[in-house]
KEGUPA-355668 format. One record per atom (N, C-alpha, C): x, y, z; residue in one letter; atom name; residue number from 1. Coordinates in Angstrom, 1 decimal, always signed. Layout:
residues N
c1; c2; c3; type; atom; seq
X; Y; Z; A; CA; NUM
...
This chain:
residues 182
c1; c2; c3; type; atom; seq
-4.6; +25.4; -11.9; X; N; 1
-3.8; +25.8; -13.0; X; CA; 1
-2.7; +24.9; -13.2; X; C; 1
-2.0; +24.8; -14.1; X; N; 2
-1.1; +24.1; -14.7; X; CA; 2
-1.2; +22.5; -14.7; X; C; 2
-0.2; +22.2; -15.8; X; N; 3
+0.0; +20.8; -16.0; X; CA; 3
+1.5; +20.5; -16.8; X; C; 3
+3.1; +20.0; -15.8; X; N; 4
+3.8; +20.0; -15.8; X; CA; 4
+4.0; +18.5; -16.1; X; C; 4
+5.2; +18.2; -16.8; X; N; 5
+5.0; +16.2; -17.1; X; CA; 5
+6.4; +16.0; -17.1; X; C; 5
+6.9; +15.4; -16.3; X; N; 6
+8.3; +15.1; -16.0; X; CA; 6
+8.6; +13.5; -16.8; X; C; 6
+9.4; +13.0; -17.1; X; N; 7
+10.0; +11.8; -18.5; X; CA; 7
+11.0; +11.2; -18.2; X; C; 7
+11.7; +10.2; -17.8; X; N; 8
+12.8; +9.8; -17.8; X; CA; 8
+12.6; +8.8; -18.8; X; C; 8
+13.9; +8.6; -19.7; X; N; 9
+14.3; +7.9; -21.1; X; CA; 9
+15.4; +7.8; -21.4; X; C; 9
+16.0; +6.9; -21.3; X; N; 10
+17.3; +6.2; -21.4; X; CA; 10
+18.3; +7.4; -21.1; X; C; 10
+18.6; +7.9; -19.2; X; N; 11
+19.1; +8.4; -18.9; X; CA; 11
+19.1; +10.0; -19.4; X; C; 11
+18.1; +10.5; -19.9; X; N; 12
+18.2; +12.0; -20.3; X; CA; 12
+16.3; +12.6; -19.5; X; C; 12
+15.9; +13.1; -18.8; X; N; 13
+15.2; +13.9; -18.4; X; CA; 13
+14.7; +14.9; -19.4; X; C; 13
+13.1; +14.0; -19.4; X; N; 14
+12.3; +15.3; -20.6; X; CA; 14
+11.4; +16.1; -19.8; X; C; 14
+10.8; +17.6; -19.9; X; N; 15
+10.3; +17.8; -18.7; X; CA; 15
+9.0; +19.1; -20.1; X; C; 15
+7.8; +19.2; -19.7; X; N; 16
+7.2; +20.0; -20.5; X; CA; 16
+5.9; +20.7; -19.0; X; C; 16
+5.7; +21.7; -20.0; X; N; 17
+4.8; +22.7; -19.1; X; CA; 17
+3.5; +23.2; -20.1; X; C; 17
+2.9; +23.5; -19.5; X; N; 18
+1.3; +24.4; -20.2; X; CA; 18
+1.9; +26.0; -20.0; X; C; 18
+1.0; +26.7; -20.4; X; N; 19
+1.4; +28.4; -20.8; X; CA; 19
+0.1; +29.2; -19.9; X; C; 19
-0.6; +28.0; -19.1; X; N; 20
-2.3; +28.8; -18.4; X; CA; 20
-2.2; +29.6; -17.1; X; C; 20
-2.2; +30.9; -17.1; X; N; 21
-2.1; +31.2; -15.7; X; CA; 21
-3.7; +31.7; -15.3; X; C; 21
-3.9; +31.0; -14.4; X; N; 22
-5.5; +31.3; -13.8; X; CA; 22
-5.4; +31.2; -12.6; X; C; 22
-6.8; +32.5; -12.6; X; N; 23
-6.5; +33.1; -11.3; X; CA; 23
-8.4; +33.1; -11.1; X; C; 23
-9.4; +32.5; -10.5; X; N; 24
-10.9; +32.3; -10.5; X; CA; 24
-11.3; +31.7; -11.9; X; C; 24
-12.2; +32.6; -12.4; X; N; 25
-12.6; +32.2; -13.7; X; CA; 25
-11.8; +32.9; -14.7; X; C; 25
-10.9; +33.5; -14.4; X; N; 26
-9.8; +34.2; -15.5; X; CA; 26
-8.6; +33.1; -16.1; X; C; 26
-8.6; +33.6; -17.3; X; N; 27
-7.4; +32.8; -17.9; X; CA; 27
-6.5; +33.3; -18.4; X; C; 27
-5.2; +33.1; -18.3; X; N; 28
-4.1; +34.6; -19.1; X; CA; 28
-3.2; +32.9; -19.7; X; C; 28
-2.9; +33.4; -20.7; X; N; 29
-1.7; +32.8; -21.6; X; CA; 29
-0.5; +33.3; -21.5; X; C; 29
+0.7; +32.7; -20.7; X; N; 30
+1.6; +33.4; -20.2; X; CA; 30
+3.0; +33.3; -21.2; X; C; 30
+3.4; +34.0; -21.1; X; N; 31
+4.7; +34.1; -22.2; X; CA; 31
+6.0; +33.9; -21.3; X; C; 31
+6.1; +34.2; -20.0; X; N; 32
+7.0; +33.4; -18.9; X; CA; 32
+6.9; +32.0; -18.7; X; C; 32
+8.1; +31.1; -19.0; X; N; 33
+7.7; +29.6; -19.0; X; CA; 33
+7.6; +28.9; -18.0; X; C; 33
+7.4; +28.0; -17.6; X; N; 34
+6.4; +27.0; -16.5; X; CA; 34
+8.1; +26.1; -16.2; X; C; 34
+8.9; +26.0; -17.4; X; N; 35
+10.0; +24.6; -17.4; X; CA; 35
+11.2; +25.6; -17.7; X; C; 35
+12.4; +25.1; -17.3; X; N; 36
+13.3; +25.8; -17.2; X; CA; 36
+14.9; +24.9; -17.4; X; C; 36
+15.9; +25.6; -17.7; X; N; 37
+16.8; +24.7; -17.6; X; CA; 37
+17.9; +25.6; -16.5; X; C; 37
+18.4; +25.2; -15.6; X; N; 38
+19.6; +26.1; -14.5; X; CA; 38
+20.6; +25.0; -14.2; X; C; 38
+21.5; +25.3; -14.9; X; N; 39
+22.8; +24.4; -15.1; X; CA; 39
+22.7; +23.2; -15.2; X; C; 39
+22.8; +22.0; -14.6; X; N; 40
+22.9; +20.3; -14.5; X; CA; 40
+21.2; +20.0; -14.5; X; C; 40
+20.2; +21.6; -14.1; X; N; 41
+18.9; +20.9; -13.2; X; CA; 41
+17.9; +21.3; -14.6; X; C; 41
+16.7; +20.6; -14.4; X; N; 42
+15.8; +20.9; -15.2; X; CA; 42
+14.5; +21.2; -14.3; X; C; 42
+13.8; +22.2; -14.5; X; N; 43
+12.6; +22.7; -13.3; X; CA; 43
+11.2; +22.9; -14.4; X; C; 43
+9.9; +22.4; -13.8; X; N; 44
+8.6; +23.1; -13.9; X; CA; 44
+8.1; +22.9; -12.8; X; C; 44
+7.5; +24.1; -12.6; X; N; 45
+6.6; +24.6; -11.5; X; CA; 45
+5.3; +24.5; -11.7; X; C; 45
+4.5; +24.7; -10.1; X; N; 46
+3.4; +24.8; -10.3; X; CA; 46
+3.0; +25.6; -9.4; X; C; 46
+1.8; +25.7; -8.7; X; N; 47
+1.3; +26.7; -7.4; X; CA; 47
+1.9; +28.7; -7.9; X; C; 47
+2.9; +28.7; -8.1; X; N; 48
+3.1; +30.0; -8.6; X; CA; 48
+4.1; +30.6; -9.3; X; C; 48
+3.6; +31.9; -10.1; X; N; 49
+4.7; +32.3; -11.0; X; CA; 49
+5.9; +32.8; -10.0; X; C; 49
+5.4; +33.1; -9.0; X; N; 50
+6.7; +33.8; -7.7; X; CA; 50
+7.4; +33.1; -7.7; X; C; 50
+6.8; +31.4; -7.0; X; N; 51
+7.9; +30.9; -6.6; X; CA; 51
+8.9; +30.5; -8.0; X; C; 51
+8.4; +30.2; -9.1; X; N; 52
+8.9; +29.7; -10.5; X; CA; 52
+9.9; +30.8; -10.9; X; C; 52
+9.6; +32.1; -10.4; X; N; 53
+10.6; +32.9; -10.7; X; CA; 53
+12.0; +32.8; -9.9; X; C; 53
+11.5; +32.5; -8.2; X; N; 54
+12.7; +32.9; -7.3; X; CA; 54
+13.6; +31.6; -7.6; X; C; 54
+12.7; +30.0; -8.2; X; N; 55
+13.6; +29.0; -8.3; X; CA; 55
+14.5; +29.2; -9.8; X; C; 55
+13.9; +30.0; -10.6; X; N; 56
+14.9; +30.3; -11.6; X; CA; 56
+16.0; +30.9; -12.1; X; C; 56
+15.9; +32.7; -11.0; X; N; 57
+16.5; +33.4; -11.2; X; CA; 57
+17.2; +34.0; -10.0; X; C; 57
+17.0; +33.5; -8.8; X; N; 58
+17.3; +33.5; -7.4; X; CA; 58
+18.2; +32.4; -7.0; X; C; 58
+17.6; +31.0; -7.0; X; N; 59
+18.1; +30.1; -6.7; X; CA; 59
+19.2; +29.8; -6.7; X; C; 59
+20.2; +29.7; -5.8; X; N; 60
+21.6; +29.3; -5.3; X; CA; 60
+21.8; +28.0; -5.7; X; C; 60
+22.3; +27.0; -6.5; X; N; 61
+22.3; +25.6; -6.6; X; CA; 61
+23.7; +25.3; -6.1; X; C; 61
+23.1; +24.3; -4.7; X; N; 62
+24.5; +23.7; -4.0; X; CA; 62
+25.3; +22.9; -4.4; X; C; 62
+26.7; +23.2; -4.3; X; N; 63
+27.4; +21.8; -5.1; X; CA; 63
+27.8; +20.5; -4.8; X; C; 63
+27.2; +19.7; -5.0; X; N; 64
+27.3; +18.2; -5.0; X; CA; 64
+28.3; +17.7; -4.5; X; C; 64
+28.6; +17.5; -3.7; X; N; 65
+30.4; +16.6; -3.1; X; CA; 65
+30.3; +15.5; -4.0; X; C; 65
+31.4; +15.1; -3.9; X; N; 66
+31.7; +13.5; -4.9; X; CA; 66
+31.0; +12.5; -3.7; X; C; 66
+30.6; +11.6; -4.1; X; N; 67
+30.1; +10.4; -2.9; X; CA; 67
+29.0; +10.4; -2.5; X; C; 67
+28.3; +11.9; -2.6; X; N; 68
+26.7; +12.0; -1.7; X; CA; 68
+25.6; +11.6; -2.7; X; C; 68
+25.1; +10.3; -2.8; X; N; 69
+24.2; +10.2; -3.5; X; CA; 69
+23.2; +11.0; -3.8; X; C; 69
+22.8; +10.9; -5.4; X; N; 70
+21.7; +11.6; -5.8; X; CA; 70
+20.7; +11.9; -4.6; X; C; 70
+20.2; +11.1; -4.5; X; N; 71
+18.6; +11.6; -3.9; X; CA; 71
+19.3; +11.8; -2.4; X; C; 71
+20.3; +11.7; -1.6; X; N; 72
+20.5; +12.6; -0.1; X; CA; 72
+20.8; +14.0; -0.6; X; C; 72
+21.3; +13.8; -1.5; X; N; 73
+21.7; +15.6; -2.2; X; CA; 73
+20.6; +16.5; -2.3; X; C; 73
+19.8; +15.6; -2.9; X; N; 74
+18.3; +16.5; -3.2; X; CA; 74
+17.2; +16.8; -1.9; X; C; 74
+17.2; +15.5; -1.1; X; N; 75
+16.8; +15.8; +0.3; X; CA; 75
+17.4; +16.7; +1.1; X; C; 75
+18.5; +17.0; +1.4; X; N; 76
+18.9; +17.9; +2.2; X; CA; 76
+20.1; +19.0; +1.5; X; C; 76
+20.7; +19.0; +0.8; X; N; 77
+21.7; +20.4; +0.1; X; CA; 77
+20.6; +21.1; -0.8; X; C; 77
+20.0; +19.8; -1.8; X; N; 78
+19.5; +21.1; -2.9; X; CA; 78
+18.0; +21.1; -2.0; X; C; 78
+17.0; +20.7; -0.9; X; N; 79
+15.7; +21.5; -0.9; X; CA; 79
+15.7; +22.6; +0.1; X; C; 79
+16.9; +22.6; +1.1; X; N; 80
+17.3; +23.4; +1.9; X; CA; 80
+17.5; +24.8; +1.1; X; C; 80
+18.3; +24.3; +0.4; X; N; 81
+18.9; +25.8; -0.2; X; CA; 81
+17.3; +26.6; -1.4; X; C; 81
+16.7; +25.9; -1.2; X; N; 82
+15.4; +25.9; -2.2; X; CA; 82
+14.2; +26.6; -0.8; X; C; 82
+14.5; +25.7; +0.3; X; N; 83
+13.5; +26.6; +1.1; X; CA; 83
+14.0; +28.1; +1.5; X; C; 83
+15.7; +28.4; +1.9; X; N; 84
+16.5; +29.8; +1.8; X; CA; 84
+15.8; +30.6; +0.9; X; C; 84
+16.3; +30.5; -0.7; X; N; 85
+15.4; +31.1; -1.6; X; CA; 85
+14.2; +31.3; -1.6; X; C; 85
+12.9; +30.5; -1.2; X; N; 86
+11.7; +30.6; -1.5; X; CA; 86
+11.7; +32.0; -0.2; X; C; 86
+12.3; +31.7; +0.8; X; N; 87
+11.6; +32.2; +2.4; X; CA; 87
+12.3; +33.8; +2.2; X; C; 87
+13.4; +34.0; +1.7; X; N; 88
+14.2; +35.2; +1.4; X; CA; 88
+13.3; +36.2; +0.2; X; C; 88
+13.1; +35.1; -0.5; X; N; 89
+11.9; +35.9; -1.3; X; CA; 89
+10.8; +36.0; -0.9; X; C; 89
+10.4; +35.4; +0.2; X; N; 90
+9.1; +36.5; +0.5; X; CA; 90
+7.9; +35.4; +0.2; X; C; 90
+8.5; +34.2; -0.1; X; N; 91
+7.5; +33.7; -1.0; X; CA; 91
+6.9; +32.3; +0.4; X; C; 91
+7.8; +31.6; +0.6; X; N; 92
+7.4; +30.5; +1.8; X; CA; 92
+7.0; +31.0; +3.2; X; C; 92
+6.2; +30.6; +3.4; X; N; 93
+5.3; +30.5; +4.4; X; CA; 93
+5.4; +29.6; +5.2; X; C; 93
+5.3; +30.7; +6.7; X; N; 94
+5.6; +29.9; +7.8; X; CA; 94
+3.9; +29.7; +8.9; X; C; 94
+3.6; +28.2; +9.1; X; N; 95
+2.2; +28.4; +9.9; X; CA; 95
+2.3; +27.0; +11.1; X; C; 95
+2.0; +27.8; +12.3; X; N; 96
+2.4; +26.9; +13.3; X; CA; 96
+3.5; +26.3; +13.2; X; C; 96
+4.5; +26.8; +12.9; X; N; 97
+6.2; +26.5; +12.9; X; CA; 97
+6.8; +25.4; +12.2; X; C; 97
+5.8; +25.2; +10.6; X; N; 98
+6.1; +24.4; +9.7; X; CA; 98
+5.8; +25.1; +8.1; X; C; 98
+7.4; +25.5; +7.9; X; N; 99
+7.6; +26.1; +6.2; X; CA; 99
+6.2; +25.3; +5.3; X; C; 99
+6.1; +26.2; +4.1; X; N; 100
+5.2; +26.0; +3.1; X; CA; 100
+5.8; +26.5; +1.7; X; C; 100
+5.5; +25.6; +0.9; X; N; 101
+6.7; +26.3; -0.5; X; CA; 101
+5.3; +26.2; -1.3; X; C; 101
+6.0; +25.4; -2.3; X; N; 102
+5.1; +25.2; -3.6; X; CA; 102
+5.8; +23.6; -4.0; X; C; 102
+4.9; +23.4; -5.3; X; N; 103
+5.4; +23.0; -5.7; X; CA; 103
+5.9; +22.1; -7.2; X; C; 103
+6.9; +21.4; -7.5; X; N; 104
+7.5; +21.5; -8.8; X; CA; 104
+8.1; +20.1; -9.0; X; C; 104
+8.8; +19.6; -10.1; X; N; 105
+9.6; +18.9; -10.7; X; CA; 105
+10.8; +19.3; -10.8; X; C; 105
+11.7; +18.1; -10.8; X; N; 106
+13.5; +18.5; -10.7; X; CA; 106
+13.6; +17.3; -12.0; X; C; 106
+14.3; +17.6; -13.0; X; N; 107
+15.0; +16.5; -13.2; X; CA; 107
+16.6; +16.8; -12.9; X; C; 107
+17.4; +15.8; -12.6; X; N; 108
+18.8; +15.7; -12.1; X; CA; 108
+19.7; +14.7; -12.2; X; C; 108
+20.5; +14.6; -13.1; X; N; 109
+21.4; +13.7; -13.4; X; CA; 109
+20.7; +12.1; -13.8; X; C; 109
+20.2; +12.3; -14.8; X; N; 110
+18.6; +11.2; -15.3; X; CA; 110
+17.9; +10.8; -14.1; X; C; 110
+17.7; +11.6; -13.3; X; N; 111
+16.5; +11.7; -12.5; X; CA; 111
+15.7; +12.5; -12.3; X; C; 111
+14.4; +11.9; -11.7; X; N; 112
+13.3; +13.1; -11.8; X; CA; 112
+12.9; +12.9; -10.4; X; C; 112
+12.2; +13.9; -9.8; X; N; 113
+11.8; +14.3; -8.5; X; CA; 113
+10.5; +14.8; -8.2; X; C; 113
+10.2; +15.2; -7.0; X; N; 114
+8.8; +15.9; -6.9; X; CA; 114
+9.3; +16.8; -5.8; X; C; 114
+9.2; +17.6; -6.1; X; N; 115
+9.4; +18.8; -4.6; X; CA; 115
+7.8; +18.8; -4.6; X; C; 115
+7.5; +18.6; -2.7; X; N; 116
+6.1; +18.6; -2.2; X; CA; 116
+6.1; +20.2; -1.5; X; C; 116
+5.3; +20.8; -1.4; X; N; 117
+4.8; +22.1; -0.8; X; CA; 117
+5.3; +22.1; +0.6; X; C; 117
+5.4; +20.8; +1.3; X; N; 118
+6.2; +20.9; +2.9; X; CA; 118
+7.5; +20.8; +2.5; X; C; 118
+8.1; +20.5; +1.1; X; N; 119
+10.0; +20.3; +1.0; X; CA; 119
+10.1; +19.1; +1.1; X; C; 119
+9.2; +18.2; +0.7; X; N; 120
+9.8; +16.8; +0.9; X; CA; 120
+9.8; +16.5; -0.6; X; C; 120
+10.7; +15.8; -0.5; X; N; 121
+11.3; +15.0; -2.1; X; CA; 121
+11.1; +13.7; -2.3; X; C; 121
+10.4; +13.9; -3.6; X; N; 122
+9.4; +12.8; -3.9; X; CA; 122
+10.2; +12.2; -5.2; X; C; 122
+10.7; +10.7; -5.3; X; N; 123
+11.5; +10.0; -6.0; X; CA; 123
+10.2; +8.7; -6.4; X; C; 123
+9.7; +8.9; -8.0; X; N; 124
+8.3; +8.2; -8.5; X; CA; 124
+9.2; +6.9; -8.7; X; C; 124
+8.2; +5.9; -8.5; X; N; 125
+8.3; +4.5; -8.7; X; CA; 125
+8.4; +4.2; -10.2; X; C; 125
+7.3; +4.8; -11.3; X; N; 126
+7.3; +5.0; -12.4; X; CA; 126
+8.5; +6.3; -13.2; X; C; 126
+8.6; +6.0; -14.6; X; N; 127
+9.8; +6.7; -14.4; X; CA; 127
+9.1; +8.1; -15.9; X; C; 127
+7.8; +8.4; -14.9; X; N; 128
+6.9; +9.6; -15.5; X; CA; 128
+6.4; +10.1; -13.7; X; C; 128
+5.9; +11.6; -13.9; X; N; 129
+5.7; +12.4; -12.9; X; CA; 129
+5.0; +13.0; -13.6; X; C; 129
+3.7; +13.5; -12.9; X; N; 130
+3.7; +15.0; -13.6; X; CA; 130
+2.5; +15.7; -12.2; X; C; 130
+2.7; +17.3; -12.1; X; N; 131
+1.9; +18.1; -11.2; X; CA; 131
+1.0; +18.7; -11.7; X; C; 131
+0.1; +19.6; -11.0; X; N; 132
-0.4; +20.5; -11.3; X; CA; 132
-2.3; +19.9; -11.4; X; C; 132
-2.6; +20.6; -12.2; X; N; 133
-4.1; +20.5; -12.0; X; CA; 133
-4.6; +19.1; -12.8; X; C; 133
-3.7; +19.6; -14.3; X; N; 134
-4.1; +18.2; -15.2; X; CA; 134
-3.0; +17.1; -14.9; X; C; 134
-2.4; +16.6; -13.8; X; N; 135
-1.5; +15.6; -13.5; X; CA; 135
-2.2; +14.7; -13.9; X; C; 135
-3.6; +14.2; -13.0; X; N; 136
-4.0; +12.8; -13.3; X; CA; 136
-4.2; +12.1; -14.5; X; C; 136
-4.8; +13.6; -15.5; X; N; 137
-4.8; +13.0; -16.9; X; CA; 137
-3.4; +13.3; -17.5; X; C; 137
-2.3; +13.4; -17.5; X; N; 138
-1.4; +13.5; -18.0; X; CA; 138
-0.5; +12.1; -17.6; X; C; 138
-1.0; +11.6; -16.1; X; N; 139
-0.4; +10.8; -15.7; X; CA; 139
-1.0; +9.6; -16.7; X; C; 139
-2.3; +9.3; -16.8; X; N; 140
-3.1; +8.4; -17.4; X; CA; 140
-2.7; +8.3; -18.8; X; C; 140
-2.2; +9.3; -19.9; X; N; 141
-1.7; +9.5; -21.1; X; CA; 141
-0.1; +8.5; -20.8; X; C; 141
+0.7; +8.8; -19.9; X; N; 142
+1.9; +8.7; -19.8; X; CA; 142
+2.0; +7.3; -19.9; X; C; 142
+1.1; +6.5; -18.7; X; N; 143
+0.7; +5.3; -18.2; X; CA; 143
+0.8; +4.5; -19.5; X; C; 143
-0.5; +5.2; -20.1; X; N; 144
-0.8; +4.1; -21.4; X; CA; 144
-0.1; +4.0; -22.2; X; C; 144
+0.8; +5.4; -23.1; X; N; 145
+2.1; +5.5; -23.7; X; CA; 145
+3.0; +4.4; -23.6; X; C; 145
+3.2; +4.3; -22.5; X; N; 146
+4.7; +3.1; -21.9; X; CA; 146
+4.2; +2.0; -22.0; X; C; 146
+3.1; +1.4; -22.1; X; N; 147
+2.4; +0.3; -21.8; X; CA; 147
+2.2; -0.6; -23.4; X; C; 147
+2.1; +0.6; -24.5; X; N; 148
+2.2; +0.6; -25.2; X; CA; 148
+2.8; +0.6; -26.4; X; C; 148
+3.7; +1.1; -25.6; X; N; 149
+5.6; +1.3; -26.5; X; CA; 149
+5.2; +2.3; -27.4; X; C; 149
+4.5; +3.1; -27.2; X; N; 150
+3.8; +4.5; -28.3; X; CA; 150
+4.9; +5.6; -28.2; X; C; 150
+5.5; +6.4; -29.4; X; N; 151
+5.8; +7.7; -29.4; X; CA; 151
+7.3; +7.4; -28.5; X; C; 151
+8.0; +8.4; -29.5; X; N; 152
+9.3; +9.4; -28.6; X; CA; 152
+8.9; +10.1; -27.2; X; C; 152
+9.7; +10.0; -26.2; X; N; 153
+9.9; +10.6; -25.5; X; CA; 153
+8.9; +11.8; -25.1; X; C; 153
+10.0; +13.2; -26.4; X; N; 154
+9.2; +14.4; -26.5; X; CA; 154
+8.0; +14.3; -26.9; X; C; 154
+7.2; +13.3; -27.8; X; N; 155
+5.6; +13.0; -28.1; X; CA; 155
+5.2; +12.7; -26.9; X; C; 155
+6.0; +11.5; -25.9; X; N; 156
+5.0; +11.3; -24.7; X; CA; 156
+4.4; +12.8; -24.0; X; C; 156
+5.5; +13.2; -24.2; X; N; 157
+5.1; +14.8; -23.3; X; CA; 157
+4.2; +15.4; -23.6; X; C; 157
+4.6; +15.9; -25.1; X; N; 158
+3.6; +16.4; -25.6; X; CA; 158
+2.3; +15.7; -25.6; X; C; 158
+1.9; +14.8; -26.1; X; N; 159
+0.5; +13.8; -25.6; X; CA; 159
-0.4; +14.1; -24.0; X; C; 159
+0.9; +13.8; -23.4; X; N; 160
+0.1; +14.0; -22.1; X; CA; 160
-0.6; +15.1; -21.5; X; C; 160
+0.7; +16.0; -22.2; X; N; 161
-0.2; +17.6; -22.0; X; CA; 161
-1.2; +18.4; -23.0; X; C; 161
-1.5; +17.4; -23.7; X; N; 162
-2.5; +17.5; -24.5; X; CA; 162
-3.9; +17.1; -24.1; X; C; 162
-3.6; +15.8; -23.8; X; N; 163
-4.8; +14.9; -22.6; X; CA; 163
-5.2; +16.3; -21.6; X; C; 163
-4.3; +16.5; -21.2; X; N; 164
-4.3; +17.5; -20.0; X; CA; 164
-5.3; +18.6; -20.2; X; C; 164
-4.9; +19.2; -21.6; X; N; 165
-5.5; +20.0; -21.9; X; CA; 165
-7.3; +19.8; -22.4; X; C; 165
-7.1; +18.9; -22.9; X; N; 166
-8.7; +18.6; -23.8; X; CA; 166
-9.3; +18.6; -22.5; X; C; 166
-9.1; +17.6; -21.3; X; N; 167
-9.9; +17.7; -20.6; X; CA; 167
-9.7; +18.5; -18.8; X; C; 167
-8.8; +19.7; -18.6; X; N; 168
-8.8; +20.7; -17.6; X; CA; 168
-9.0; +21.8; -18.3; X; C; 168
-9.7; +22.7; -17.8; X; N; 169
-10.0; +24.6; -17.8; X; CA; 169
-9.0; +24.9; -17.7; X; C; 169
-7.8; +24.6; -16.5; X; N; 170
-6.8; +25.0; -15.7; X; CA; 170
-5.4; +24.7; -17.0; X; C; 170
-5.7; +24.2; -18.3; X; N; 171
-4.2; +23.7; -19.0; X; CA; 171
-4.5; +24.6; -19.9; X; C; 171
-3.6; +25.3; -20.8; X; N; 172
-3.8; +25.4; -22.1; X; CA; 172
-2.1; +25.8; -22.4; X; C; 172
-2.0; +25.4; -24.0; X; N; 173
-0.8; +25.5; -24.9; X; CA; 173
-0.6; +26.9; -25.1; X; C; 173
+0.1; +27.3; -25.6; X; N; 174
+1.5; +26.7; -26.2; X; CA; 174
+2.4; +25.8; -25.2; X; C; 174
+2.8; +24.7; -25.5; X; N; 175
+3.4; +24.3; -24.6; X; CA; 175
+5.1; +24.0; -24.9; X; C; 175
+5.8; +23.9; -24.1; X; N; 176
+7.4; +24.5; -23.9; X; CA; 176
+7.5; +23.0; -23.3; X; C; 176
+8.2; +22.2; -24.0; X; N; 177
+9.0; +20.8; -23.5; X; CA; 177
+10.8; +21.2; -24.0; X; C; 177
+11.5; +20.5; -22.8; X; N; 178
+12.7; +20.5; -22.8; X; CA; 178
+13.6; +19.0; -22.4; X; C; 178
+14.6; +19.1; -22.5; X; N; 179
+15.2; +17.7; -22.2; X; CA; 179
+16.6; +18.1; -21.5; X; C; 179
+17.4; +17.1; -21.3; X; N; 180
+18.9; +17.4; -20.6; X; CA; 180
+19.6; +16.0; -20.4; X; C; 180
+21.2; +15.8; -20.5; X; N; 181
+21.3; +14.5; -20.4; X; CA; 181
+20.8; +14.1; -18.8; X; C; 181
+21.6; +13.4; -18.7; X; N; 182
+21.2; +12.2; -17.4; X; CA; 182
+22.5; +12.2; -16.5; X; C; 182
């Protein structure tokens, strides 16, 4: 299920989500959104609406000291405080004495991220991300997009989760794209 596409573009973070919640061969069109905006951060989830909820409406966001670079911030203040939340809610999982989350996209101060299901933070080489079921084809839309100099930003998004869609079971629209500065 899902197909999340994270964007960086001249310092502003575009982030869009699918609307598909499936669960076997069932499909529900969900009216709770996948992308989110919580103060400085921009979020879409994948793996579950639980965890998408407790990072949205739970989530404690730690405050950044002056000095500590972006990505040590995100490795250790903000995924720490992100495993608290997940594990408080009931939602992370502990097996053989190694946490399990889910997992999502951050954009943060024109950066984008990959929270991995063990809590590790994932900083793309390329300056597109995307999760979920239709990642690869959204990644492959994104790929060629840039290569191309094709489309705004919010069209790359939209495009790729389109790709996404035509060809996964697991995607479907309405789709919800957002942005934030950098």
């Amino acid at each position: 299920m899902t197909c999340i596409v994270g964007l960086v573009d001249e310092g502003k973070v575009y982030m869009g989500g699918d609307s598909a919640g499936v669960g076997g061969l069932s499909l529900t069109i969900r009216a709770d959104e996948k992308v989110f905006k919580k103060g400085e951060f921009i979020m879409g989830f994948t793996s579950s609406f639980r965890m998408g909820q407790l990072l949205r409406f739970k989530l404690e966001v730690p405050y950044h000291k002056p000095g500590l670079e972006t990505y040590e911030y995100m490795v250790t203040e903000f995924v720490e405080s992100v495993r608290r939340c997940l594990k408080e809610g009931g939602y992370a999982r502990t097996n053989n004495g190694e946490d399990s989350g889910g997992t999502f996209l951050v954009g943060y101060r024109g950066e984008l991220f990959m929270i991995g299901d063990d809590f590790q933070v994932g900083k793309p080489t390329e300056r597109y991300e995307a999760v979920g079921c239709g990642e690869d084809l959204a990644k492959g839309s994104l790929f060629s997009s840039l290569r191309l100099g094709e489309g705004n930003p919010h069209e790359r998004v939209r495009e790729a989760l389109m790709a996404a869609e035509n060809f996964s079971a697991g995607v479907r629209g309405p789709f919800k794209i957002i942005s934030t500065e950098g």
